[in-house]
C-alpha positions in Angstrom: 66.1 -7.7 39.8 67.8 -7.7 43.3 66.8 -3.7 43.6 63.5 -4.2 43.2 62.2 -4.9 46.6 64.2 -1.2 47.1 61.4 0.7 45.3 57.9 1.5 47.2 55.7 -1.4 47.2 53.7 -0.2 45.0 56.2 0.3 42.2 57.7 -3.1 43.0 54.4 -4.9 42.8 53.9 -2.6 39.2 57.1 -3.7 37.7 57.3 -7.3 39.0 53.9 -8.0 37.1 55.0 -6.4 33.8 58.5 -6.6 33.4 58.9 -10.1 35.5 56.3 -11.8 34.6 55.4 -10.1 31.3 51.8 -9.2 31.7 50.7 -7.0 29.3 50.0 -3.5 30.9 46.5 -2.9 29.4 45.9 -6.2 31.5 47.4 -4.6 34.6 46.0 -1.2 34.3 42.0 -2.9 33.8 42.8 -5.0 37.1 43.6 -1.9 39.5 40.8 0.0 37.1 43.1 2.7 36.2 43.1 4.1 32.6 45.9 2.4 30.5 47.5 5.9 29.8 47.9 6.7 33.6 48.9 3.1 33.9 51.7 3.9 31.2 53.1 7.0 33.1 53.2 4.6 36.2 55.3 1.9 34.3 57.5 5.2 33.0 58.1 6.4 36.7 58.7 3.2 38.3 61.7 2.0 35.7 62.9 5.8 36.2 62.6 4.9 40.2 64.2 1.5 39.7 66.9 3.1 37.4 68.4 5.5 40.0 68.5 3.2 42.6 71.3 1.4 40.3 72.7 4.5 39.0 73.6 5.5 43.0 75.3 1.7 42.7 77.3 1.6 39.6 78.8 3.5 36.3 77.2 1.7 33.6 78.5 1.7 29.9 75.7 1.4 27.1 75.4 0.4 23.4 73.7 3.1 21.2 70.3 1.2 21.5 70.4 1.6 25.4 71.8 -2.1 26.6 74.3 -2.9 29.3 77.4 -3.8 28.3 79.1 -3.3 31.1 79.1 -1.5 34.9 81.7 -0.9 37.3 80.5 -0.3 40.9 80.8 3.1 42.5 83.1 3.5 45.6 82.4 -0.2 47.4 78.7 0.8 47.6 77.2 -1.9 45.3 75.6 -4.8 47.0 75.7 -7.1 43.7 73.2 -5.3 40.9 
């Protein structure tokens, strides 16, 4: 994810563990001893984050269950999404 580093650290940090390197978020949430469902609106908010950041790069095309099936970049300003 070459945007990643883009997002606060925080949020970075958040969505390298879970979505990189697939720990489970009840696992993440009991190590920074926050409650799993405030752990879950974190996760929610940081792909939101993540997701604008290459929505101000790129058009993207989906399939109806949400995938990428393609992109084109916006106006020279994409930096290789």
């Amino acid at each position: 994810m070459p945007f990643i580093s883009a997002l606060p650290e925080e949020h970075a940090d958040l969505l390298t563990a879970i979505d990189v390197h697939g720990e489970s978020q009840k696992d993440y949430a009991n190590k920074q001893g926050v409650s799993y469902s405030t752990l879950k609106s974190r996760v929610q908010k940081s792909r939101e984050l993540l997701k604008g950041i290459y929505e101000d790069c790129c058009h993207f095309s989906v399939d109806k269950q949400g995938n990428v099936i393609d992109y084109q970049p916006k106006n020279g300003k994409c930096d290789g999404c």
